[in-house]
N, C-alpha and C positions, 0 to 999 in steps of 0.2 A: 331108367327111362325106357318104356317100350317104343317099341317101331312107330307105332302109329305116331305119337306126344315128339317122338326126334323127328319123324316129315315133317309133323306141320311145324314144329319152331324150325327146321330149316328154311320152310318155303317164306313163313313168317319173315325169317333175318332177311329173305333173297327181296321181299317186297318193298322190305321197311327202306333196305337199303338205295332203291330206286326212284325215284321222283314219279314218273310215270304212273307206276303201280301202286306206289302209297297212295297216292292222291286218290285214285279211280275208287282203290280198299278206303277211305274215308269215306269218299262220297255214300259209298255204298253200306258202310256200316251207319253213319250218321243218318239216314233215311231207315234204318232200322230202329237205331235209338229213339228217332223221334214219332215211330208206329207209322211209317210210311204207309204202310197198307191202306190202314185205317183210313186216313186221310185221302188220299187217291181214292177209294170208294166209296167216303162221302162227298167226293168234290163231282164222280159221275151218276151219285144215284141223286144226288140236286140239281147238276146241270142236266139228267134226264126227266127231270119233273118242270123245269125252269123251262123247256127249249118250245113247248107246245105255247103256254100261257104268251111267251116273247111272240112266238109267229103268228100268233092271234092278235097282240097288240100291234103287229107292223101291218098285217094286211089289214087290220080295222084301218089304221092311222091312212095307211095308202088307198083307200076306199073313198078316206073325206076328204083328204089333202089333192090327189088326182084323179079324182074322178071322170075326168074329160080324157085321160090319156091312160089307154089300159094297157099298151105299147109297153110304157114306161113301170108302169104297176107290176108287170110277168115279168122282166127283166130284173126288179129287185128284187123281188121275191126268188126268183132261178140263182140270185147271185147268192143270196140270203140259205136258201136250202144248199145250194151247193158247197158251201161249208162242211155239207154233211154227205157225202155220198153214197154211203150206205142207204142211208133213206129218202133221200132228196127226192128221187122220182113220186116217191108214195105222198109226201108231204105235197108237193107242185100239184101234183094230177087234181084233175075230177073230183076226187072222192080225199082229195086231200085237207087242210084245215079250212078253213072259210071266213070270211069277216066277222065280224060281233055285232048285230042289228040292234036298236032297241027304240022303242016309239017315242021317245022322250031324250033327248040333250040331256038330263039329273042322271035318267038310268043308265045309258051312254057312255057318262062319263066315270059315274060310281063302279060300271063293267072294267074300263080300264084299269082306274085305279088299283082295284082290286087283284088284276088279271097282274101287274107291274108289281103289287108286292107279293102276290105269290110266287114271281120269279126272283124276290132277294134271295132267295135259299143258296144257289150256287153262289152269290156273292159273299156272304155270310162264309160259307165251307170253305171259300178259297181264302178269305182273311185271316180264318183259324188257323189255316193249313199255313199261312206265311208265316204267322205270330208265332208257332210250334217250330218252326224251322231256324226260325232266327233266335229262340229260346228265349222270348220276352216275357219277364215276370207278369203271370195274372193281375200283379197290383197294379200295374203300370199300361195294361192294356185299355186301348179307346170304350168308351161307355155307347150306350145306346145311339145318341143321337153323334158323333163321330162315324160310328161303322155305317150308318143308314145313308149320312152324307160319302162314306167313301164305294158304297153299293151302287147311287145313283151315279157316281162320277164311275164305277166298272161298265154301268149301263151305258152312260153317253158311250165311252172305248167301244164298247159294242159296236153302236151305232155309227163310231166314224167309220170303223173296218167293212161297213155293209158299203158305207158311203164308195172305202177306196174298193174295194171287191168286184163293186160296179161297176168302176171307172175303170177297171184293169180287164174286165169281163169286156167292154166294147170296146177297149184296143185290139186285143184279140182276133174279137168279127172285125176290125177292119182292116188289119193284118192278114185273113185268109188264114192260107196255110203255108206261105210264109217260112221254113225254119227258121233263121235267121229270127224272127220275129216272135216266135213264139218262144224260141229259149232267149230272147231279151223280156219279153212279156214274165218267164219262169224268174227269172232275176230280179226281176223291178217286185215281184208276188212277193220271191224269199225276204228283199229288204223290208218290203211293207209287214211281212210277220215280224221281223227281228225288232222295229221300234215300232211294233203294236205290245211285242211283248216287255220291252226295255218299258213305256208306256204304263201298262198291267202291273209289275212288278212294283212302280215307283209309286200305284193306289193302293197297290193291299202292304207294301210292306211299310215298317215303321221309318220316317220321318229319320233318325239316326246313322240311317244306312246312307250312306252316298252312294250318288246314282251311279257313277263310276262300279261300285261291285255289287251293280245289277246287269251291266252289259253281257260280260262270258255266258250268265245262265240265260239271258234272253236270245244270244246268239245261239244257240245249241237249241233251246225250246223254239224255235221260230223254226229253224232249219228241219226239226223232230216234225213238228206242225203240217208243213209243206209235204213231208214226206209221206206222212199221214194221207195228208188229202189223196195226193194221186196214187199212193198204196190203193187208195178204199174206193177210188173211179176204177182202177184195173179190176178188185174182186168184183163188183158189182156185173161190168162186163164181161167177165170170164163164167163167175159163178150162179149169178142172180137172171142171167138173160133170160134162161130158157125155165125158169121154173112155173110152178103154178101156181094160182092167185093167192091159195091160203099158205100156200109154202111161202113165197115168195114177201108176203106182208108180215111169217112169224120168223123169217131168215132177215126180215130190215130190219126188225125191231131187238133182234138179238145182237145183228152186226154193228147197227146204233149205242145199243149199249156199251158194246165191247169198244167202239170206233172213243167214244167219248173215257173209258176206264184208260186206255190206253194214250188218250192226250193227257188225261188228267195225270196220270206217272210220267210222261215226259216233261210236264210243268214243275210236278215237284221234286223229281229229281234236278232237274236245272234250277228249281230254285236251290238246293243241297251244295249245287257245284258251287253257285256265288257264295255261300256260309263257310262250307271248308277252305274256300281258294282266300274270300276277307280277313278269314280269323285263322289260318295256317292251322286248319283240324287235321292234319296230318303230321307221319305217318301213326297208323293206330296199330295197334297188339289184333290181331287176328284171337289168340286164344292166353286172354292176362292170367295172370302176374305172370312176369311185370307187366304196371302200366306205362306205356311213355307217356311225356309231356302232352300230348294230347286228348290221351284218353282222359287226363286229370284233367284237362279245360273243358270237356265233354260234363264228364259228371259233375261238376263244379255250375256250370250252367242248368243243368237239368234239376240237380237243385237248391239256385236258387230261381227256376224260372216256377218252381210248385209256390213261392210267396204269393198271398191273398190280403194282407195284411199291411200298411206300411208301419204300424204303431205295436208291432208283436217283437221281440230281440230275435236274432240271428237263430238262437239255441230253441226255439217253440218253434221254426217251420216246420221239423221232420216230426212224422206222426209217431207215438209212440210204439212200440212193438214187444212189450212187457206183457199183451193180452191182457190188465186191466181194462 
C-alpha cells in the first residue's frame, strides 16, 4: 500500500470512528451523490428568472388593492426587495420594476396569470431538488396537478414571509436604534426564517417524512438565510457605495445571482442534513471498498429511486450495459 492509499484510510478510520465527523462526511458526500451541484443551480437560475415576474405581480397587486395609501405600497415593496440586498436598491429605485398597466380588467388579468406561472419554475426546481434528496422513486412521485397545487401553496409561504417581513421591518423603525431592540428584532427575524423554512420543507418534501426530521435542516437553513441577508447589506455598503451606474447595476446583477446560488446550497444542504440525521446515512467510506452499512443504503436507494415503472420486476430497472 503506498503512502498516499495509508493517509487516507487512516484519516478515513480517524472520521468514521467520530460522530462529529462522520456525520458532516455524510452529509457532504450524500449531496454529492445526489448531484448537489446541479440542483443548487437549478434552484438559482429559476429563482433568478422567477424573482422579476413575482415583483411585478406584488407591485401590480399593491397598485389595485392600495391605491390610496402609497405609504403602505414602498414599505412592502422595501421589505419585499430587501430580502435581497444585493440588488434591492436597484429593484426599489426610479428606474426599478414598475406595475403591469393594461386598458381592460381580461388583459389585466390574463398579465397576471401569466406573470404567476412563469414564476412556477423555482417552485417546480425546489420540489425536484427535495424529491432527489430524499431518494423518492420516479414512480411514486406527484403528477402534474399535485406539484402545481404544492407550487401555489410555496407561493402563498411566499407571501406570508412578505406579510411577517413587514411586520418585523416597522418594529424596528419604532424601536430606533435601540440595541437592546434591535438584536431582539435579530431574534424574533432568526425564528420567523426557521418555521418559514420548517414550513417550506413540509410543501416540497414528500408526505412520508415527519415533520419532526424536517426541524434540524430548517434550523441551520433559516440561521444560513439570516446570515446571508446581512452578509449581503454589509458587501453592498462596503463594496457597491461608491461605484458607477453601469458598474454598479452589472456588480447587482452578478451579486444577485451569486446572493441566490448560495441560498440555494444552504437550502440543500440543510435539506441533506435532515436525510442523513432520519435515516443514520452515516458514517460513509471516504474512498470504498469497503463499503459500510451506509454507503450500502446509499446505493440501494439510488437504485431503487431510477424506478419509472410500478408493473416492471425488480431485475428490468437497471439499464443494460452489454452495448446491444
Amino acid at each position: 500500500m503506498n503512502p498516499v492509499t495509508r493517509t487516507v484510510r487512516r484519516i478515513d478510520a480517524w472520521q468514521q470512528r467520530h460522530d462529529t465527523s462522520s456525520f458532516v462526511f455524510g452529509v457532504v458526500k450524500k449531496f454529492g451523490d445526489d448531484s448537489g451541484g446541479t440542483l443548487v443551480a437549478l434552484i438559482a437560475y429559476y429563482g433568478f428568472l422567477s424573482l422579476f415576474p413575482l415583483l411585478l405581480v406584488l407591485i401590480t397587486l399593491l397598485g389595485l388593492l392600495f391605491a390610496h395609501d402609497v405609504a403602505l405600497q414602498d414599505r412592502i415593496v422595501h421589505s419585499a426587495v430587501g430580502q435581497f440586498p444585493i440588488v434591492g436598491r436597484q429593484l426599489a429605485g426610479p428606474h426599478g420594476v414598475r406595475s403591469l398597466r393594461s386598458g381592460s380588467a381580461v388583459g389585466l388579468v390574463v398579465g397576471l396569470l401569466g406573470l404567476v406561472w412563469g414564476s412556477f419554475g423555482v417552485c417546480q426546481a425546489a420540489q425536484r431538488a427535495m424529491a432527489e434528496v430524499w431518494n423518492v422513486p420516479h414512480v411514486i412521485r406527484p403528477g402534474f396537478v399535485p406539484r402545481l397545487g404544492r407550487s401555489l401553496g410555496f407561493l402563498a409561504l411566499l407571501g406570508l414571509d412578505l406579510v411577517l417581513t413587514t411586520f418585523l421591518a416597522g418594529l424596528v423603525t419604532i424601536g430606533h436604534d435601540a440595541v437592546w431592540f434591535r438584536a431582539a428584532a435579530v431574534a424574533v427575524g432568526l425564528g420567523t426564517n426557521m418555521g418559514l423554512y420548517v414550513a417550506g420543507f413540509r410543501i416540497l418534501t414528500p408526505r412520508s417524512v415527519s415533520i419532526g426530521h424536517l426541524i434540524p435542516g430548517a434550523v441551520l437553513a433559516g440561521t444560513g438565510w439570516t446570515v446571508l441577508q446581512y452578509a449581503g447589506t454589509l458587501l453592498v455598503g462596503h463594496t457597491l457605495r461608491h461605484a458607477n451606474q453601469t458598474y454598479g447595476y452589472f456588480g447587482s446583477i452578478i451579486g444577485l445571482i451569486s446572493f441566490l446560488y448560495l441560498a440555494a446550497q444552504v437550502t440543500v444542504y440543510s435539506a441533506e442534513v435532515n436525510v442523513v440525521r432520519a435515516r443514520h446515512l452515516y458514517p460513509r467510506s471516504i474512498a470504498p471498498p469497503p463499503f459500510t452499512s451506509a454507503d450500502e443504503a446509499v446505493l440501494e436507494m439510488m437504485a431503487t429511486q431510477l424506478r419509472r415503472r410500478s408493473d416492471l420486476p425488480d431485475e428490468k430497472i437497471s439499464p443494460t450495459v452489454s452495448g446491444e
